[in-house]
C-alpha positions in Angstrom: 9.0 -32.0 39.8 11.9 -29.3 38.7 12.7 -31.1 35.4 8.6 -31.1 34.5 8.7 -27.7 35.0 12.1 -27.2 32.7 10.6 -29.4 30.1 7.4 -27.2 29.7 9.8 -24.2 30.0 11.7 -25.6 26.4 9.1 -24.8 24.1 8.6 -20.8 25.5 12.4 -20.5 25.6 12.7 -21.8 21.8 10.2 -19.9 20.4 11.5 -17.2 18.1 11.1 -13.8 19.4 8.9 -12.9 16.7 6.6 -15.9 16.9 2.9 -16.1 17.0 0.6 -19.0 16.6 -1.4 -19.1 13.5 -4.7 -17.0 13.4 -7.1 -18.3 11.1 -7.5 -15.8 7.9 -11.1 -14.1 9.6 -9.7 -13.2 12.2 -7.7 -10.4 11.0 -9.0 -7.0 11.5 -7.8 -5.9 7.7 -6.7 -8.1 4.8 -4.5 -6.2 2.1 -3.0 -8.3 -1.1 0.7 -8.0 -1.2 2.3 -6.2 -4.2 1.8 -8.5 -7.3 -1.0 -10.4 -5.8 0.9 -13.6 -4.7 -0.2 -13.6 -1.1 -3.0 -11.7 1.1 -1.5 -10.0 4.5 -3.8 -9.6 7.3 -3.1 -7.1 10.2 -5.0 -6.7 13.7 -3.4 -5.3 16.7 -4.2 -6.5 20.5 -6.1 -4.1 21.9 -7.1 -0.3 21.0 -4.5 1.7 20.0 -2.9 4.1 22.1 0.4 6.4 22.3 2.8 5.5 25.3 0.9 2.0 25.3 2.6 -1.4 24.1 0.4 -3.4 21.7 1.2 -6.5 19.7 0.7 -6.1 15.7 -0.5 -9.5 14.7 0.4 -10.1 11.0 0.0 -13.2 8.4 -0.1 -14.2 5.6 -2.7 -16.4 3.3 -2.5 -18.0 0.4 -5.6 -16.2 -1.5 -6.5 -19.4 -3.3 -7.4 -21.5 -0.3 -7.7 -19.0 2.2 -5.4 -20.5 4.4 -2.2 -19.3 6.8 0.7 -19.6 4.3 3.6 -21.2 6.2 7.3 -20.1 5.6 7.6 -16.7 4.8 11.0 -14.6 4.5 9.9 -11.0 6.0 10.5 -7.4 7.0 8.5 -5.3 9.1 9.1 -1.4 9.4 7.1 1.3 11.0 7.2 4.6 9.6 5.6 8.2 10.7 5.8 11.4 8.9 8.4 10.1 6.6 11.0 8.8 9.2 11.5 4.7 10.6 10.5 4.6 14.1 10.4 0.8 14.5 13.0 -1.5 12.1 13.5 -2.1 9.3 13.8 -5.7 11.2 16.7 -8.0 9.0 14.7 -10.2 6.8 13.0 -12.6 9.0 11.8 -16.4 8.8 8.2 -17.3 9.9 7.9 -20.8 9.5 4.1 -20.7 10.8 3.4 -17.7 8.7 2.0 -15.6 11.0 3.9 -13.3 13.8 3.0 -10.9 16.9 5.5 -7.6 17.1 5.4 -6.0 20.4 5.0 -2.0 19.5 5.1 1.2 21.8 3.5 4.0 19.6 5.2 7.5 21.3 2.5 9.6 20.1 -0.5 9.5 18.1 -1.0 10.1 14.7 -0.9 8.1 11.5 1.4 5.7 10.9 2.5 2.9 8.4 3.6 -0.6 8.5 5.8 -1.4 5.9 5.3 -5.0 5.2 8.2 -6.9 2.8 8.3 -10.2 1.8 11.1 -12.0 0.0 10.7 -15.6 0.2 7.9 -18.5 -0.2 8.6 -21.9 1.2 12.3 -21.2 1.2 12.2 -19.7 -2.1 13.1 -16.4 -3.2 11.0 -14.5 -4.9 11.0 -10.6 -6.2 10.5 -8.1 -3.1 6.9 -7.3 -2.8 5.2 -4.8 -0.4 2.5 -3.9 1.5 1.6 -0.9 3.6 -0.8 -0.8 6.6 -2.0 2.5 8.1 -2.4 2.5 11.4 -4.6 5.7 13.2 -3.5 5.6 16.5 -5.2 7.6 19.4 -8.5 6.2 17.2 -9.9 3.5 18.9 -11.6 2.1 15.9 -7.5 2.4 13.8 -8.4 0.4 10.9 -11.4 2.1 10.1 -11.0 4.8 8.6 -8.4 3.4 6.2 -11.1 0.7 5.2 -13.0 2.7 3.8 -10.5 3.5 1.5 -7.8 0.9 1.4 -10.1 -2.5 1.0 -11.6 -0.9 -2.2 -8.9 0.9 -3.7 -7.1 -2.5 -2.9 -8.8 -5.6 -4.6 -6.5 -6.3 -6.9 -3.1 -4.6 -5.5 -0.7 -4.5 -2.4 -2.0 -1.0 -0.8 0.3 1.4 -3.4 0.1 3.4 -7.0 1.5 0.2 -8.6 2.8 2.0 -12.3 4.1 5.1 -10.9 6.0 2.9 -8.0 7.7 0.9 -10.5 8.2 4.0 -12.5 10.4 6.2 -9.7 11.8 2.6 -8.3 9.9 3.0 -4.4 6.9 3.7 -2.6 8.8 6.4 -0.3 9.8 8.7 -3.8 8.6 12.0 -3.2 6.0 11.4 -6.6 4.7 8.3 -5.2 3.9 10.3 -1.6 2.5 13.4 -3.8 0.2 10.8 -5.0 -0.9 9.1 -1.9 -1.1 12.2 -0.1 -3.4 13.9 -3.1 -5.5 11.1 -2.6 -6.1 10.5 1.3 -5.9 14.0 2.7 -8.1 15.6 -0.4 -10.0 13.3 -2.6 -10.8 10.7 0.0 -11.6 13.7 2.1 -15.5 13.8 0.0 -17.9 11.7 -0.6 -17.8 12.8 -4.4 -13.9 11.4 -4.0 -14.6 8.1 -2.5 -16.7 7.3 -5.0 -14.9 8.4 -8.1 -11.7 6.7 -6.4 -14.3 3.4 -6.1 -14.8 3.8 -10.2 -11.5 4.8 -11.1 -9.9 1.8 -8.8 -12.2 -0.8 -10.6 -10.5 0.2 -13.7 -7.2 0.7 -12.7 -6.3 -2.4 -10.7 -7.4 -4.6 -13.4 -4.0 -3.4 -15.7 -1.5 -1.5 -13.4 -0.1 -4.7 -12.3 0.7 -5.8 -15.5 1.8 -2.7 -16.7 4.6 -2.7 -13.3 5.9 -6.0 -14.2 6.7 -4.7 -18.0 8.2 -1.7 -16.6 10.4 -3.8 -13.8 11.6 -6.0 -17.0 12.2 -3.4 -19.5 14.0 -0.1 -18.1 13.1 1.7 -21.3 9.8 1.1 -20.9 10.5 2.4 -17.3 11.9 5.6 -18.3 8.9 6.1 -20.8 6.5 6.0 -18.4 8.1 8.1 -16.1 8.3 10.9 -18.3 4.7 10.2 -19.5 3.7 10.2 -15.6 5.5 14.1 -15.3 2.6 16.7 -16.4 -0.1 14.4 -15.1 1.9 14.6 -11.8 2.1 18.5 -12.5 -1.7 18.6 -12.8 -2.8 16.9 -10.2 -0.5 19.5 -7.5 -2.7 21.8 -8.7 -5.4 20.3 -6.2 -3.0 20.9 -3.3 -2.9 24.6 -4.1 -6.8 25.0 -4.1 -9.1 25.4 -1.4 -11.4 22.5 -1.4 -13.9 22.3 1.4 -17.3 21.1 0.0 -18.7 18.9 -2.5 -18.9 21.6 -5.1 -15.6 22.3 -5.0 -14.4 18.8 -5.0 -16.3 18.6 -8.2 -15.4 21.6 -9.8 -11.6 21.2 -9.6 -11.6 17.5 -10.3 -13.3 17.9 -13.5 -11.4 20.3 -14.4 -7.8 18.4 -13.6 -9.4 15.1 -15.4 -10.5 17.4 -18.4 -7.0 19.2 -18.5 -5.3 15.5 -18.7 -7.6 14.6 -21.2 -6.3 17.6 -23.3 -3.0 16.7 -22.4 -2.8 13.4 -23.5 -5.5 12.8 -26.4 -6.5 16.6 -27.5 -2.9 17.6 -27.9 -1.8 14.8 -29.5 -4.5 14.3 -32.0 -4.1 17.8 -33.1 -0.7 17.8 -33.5 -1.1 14.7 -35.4 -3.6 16.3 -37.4 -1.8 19.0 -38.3 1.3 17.2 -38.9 -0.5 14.8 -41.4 -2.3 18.1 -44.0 1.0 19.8 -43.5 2.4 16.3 -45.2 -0.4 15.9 -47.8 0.4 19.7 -49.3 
């Protein structure tokens, strides 16, 4: 009777520690595409989140075109709050089921990120791509409120600002954060936000990931952009200096910082050209 009981034992002893049996694509609680599109990541945690409490994050990933668990998946997995790693980075990681349960003590609540990376495809490398989860904790509803923002602003990226992270090279550099943090703590903050951030997303998904792979394969390109990205950048700290606490006021600036680009990068220009071309002609 002893060895039946230390033959069932062999599979929980061999199972990697960061092994989970394969959820079906559904079941996940969110669904965010990784960076360039190649795979879909879902996230859902055990139970209700809450600080001082261990909970399991349950992540896969799907292959978008069949909507099925993609096996074999080379992985990292890092946890960040306010800036700083509080769980990981873990050392790139082999799922051979594609999916896997991390066991996760939150110390406090707040908002916090999950830093998904992914490396490899059915033992194949491939370029790094990433994928951030926000994670409310101390909400029992977590990944509500980041639904409402994420899953549209999301249909066709992996959960960043895809030109201006391949621009400054990460998704921590302080321009890609000024961005994020422009958009969920005072755009998304409205009603007249969400919705322009619906439009504008619509729009902007259907290009940037093009426009990251040139910049990733030409570094002059790169550089271009980055200094084309600078006054926009400039313009839109502007908002953070501003009280905004209404509609109208939500409106009013962010007219005003659209029309100001606007002037910026087509008024400006066109005028100089304008000027540039009579003063040529006499």
């Amino acid at each position: 009777m002893k060895y039946i009981f230390l033959l069932l034992l062999i599979p929980l002893l061999t199972t990697p520690a960061f092994g989970a049996e394969p959820l079906l694509p559904e079941d996940y609680e969110q669904i965010l595409p990784s960076e360039n599109g190649t795979l879909n990541i879902g996230l859902s945690l055990d139970e209700a989140t809450q600080a001082n409490e261990v909970t399991k994050l349950h992540i896969g990933w799907i292959s978008p075109g069949f909507n099925k668990i993609q096996q074999h998946i080379d992985y990292r997995i890092t946890v960040i709050k306010d800036g700083q790693n509080v769980f990981g980075p873990i050392p790139l990681t082999h799922t051979s089921v594609g999916t896997v349960k991390i066991p996760l003590e939150f110390t406090s609540n707040g908002q916090y990120q999950v830093k998904i990376e992914m490396e490899g495809i059915l033992f194949q490398p491939i370029p790094l791509e990433t994928t951030y989860f926000t994670i409310n904790v101390g909400d029992a509803n977590w990944w509500l409120e980041q639904g409402e923002e994420t899953i549209q602003e999301n249909n066709n990226e992996g959960g960043g600002c895809l030109i201006a992270t391949a621009a400054f090279g990460s998704e921590m550099s302080p321009q890609v954060q000024q961005l994020r943090e422009i958009r969920d703590n005072i755009v998304m903050q409205t009603s007249s936000g969400k919705s322009f951030m619906t439009g504008f997303n619509q729009v902007y998904y259907s290009f940037s990931p093009y426009v990251a792979d040139y910049e990733r394969e030409n570094p002059i390109f790169k550089e271009a952009v980055k200094v084309t990205l600078t006054p926009m950048l400039a313009s839109f700290s502007l908002l953070t200096h501003v009280p905004i606490d209404s509609e109208q006021e939500m409106l009013g600036y962010g007219i005003g910082v659209i029309l100001l680009n606007v002037g910026m990068y087509f008024v400006a220009p066109a005028v100089l050209f304008t000027a540039i071309k009579n003063k040529l002609r006499k």
